[in-house]
PLY file of the C-alpha trace (Angstrom):
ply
format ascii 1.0
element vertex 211
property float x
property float y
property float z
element edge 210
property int vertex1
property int vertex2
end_header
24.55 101.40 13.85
25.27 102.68 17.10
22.87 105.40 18.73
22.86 109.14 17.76
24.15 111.12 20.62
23.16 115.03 20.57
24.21 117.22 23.50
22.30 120.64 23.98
24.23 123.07 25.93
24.47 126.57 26.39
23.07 129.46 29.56
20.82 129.33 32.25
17.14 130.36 30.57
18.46 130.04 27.13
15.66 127.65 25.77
17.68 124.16 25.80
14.86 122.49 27.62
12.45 123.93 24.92
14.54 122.33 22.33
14.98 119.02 23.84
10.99 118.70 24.51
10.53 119.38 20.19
13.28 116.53 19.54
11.18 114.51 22.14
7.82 115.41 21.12
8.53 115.07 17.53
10.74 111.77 17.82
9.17 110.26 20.40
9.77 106.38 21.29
12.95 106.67 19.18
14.31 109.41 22.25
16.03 109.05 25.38
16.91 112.11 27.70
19.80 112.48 30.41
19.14 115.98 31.53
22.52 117.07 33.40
20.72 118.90 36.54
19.54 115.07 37.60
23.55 114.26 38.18
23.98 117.13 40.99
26.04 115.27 43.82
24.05 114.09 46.95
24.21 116.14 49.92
22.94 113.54 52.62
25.63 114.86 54.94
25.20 118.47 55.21
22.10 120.54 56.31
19.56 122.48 53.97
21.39 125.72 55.11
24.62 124.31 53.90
23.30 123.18 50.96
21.53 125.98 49.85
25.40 128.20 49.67
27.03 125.07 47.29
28.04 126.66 43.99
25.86 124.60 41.86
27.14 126.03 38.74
30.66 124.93 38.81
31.94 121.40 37.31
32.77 119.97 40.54
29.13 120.14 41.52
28.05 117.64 39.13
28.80 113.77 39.08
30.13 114.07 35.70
31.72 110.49 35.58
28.33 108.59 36.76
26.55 110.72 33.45
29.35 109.42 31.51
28.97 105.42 32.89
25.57 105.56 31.88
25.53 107.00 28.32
28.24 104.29 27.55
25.73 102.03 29.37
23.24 103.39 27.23
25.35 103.17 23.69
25.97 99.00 25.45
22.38 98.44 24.73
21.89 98.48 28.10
19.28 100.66 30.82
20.33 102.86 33.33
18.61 104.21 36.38
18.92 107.48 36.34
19.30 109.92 39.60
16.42 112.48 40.35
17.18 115.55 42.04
14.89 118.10 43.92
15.81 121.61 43.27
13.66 122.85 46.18
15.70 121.15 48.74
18.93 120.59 46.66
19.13 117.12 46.81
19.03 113.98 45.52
15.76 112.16 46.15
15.86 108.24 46.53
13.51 107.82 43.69
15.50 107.00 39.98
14.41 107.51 36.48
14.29 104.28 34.48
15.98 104.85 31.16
16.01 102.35 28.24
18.39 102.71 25.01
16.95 104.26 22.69
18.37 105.49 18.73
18.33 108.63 19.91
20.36 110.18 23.42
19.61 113.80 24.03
22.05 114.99 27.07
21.27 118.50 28.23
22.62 121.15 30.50
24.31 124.34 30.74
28.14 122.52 31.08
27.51 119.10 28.44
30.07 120.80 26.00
32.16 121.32 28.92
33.57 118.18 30.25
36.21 116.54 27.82
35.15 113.05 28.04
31.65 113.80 27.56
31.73 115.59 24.96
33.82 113.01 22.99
30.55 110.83 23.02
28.54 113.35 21.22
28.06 113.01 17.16
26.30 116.29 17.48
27.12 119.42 19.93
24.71 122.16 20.30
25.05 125.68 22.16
21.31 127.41 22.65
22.61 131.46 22.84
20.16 133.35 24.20
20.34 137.40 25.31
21.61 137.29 28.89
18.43 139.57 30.18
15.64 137.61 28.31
18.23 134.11 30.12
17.52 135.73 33.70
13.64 136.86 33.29
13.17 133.22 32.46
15.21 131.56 34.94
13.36 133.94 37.56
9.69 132.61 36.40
10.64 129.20 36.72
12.76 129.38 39.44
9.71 130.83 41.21
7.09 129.46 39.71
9.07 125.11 39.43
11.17 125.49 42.33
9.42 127.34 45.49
12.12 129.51 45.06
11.87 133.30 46.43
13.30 136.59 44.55
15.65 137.29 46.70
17.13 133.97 46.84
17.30 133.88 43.25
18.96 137.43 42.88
21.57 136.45 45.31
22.36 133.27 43.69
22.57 134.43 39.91
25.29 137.01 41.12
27.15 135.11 43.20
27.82 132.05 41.36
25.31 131.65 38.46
26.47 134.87 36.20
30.49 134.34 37.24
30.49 130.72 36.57
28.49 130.79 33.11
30.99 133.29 31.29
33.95 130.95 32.93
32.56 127.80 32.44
29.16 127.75 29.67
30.11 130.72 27.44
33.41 129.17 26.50
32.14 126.03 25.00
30.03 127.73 22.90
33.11 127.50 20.46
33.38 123.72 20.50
29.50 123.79 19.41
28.90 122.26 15.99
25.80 124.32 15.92
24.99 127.12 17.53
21.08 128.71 17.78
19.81 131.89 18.92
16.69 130.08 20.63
15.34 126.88 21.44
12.05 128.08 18.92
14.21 129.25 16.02
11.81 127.16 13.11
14.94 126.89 10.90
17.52 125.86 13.30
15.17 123.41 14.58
14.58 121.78 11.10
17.88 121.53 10.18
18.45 119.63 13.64
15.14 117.45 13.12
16.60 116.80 9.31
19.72 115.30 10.53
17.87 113.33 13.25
15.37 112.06 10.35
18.18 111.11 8.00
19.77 109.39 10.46
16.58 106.91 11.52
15.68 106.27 7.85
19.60 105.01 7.55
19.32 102.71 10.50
15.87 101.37 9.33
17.54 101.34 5.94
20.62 99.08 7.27
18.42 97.07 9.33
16.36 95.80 6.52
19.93 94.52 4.77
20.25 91.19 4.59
0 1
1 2
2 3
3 4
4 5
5 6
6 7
7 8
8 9
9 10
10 11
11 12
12 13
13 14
14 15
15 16
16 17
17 18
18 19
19 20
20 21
21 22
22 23
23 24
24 25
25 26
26 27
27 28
28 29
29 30
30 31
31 32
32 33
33 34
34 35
35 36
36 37
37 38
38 39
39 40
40 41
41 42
42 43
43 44
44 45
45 46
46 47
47 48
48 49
49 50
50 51
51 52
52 53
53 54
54 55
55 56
56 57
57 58
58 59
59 60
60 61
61 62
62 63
63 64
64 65
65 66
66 67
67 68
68 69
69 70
70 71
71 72
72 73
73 74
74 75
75 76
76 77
77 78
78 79
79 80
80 81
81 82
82 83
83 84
84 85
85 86
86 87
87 88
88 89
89 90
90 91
91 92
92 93
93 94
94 95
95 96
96 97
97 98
98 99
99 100
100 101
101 102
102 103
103 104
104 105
105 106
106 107
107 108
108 109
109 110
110 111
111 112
112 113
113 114
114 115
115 116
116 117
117 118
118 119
119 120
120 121
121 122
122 123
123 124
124 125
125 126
126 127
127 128
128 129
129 130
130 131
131 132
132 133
133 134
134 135
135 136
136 137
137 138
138 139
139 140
140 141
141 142
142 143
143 144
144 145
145 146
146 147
147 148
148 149
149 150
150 151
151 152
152 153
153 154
154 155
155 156
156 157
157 158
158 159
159 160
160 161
161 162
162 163
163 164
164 165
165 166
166 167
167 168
168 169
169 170
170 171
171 172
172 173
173 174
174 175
175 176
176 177
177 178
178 179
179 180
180 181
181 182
182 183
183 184
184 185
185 186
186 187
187 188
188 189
189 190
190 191
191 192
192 193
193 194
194 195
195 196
196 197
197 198
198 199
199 200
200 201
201 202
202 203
203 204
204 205
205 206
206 207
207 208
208 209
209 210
């Protein structure tokens, strides 16, 4: 059996990152996680100023092909070193994640149901749709509290490019989701998601024991 590929997608704040850590927590050694934000492009060649006015939240900032070279890597058998990226000076560090293959491949980010040949990878598609107002309180807090980030900053950021792009680019893949949940704490979405995962281990286990 090959790996189980789920993609979490859906708005800024909506609670995918609070889903993923369940499937991790709860799955553990069986789970590997590409999270989306670590494929930003690298901006050695322009200044912090410059950087800090990129629209972050539209397709072309993200290295979508090099995320989609290493989950085939990943579905090979084979480890990938993932990118790191530094929100607080929107970058790329020169550190990388070492990721192993694991039965389990969790990709998330706000635009994973939005690139064509990703999304073809995924046996499972998942859209987190969360209230836009309780989306921004959140993304404020962490913004603030992760990122070193200021109000202001945030503010001008969310209406500039972070509100336009999500109902252009986020919102409409909500319709390509194969599930769709309200929050990334909803008890019964979340067991119906850890069922599936479940039933899927116990078949590999099942098919490696064959003779």
């Amino acid at each position: 059996m090959k790996p189980l590929v789920i993609g979490i997608a859906g708005g800024t704040g909506s609670g995918k990152t609070t889903l993923t850590n369940r499937i991790k927590h709860d799955f553990a050694e069986d789970v590997a996680i590409l999270y989306l934000d670590n494929y930003y492009r690298a901006h050695d060649d322009i200044p912090i100023e410059e950087r800090e006015t990129i629209n972050y939240d539209h397709p072309d900032a993200l290295e979508i092909d090099l995320l989609v070279s290493h989950l085939r890597s990943l579905l090979e058998g084979k480890s990938i070193e993932m990118p790191v990226y530094d929100y607080s000076v929107h970058n790329r560090t020169k550190d990388v994640c070492h990721i192993d293959p694991k039965r389990i491949i969790v990709i998330e980010g706000i635009l994973v149901l939005q690139n064509e040949a990703l999304r073809s990878l995924l046996d499972i598609a998942i859209y987190v749709d969360t209230d836009a107002d309780e989306r921004v309180l959140r993304r404020v807090i962490r913004d603030v509290k992760e990122r070193g980030r200021d109000v202001e900053g945030i503010a001008r950021q969310y209406l500039s490019t972070v509100k336009p792009m999500h109902y252009l680019y986020v919102e409409p893949t909500r319709t390509t989701a194969d599930i769709v949940v309200n929050s990334g704490k909803n008890k019964v979405a979340y067991d119906i998601i850890a069922t599936k995962i479940a039933a899927y281990l116990k078949a590999w286990d099942e098919e490696s024991r064959q003779p």
